[in-house]
N, C-alpha and C positions, 0 to 999 in steps of 0.2 A: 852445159847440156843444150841440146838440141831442138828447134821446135818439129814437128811433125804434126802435120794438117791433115785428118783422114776426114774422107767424107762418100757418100755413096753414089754412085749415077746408072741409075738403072738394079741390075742386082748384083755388082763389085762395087768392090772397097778399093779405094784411091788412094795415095798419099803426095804427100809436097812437103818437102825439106826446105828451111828455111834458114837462109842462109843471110846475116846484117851486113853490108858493104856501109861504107863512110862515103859519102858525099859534101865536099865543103868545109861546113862546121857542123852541119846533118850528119844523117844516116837513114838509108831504105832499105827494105827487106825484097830479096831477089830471091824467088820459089823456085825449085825446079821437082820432076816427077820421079817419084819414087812405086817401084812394085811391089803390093804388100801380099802377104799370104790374105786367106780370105777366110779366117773367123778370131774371135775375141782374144781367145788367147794367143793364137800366133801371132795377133798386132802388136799385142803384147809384149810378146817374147820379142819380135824383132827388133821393137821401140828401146828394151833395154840392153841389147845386145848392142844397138848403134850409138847407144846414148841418147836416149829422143825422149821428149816430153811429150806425151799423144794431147793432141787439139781438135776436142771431135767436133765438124760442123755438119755432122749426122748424129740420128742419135744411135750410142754404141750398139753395137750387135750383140747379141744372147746368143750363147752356142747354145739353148735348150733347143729340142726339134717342137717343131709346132704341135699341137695335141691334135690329134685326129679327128677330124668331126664325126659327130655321132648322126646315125640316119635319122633322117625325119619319119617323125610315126603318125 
């Protein structure tokens, strides 16, 4: 499995594929950009479609809609 890095900037969701190369007797992690759909389940969906383990360095989205505030009385 896969790692996948979602995190938010601004009001989209990001991703980063993380991919381990060997160096040496090491090994570093090389990221590159991934386009994700933009709510909880489609990250979802797509994470297990590609095989990815989601790693949120946001905290995850709720697809609930916000409540609607109530007027001031």
């Amino acid at each position: 499995m896969k790692c996948l890095i979602v995190y938010r900037a601004g009001d989209r969701w990001f991703g980063s594929e993380v991919a381990w190369k060997r160096s040496g007797s090491g090994s570093y992690r090389e990221t590159s950009g991934v386009d994700l759909p933009q709510s909880r389940a489609e990250i979802e969906r797509f994470a297990r479609e590609h095989d990815f383990s989601i790693e949120w360095r946001s905290p995850a989205p709720t697809d609930e809609p916000k409540a609607a505030e109530s007027p001031a009385r």
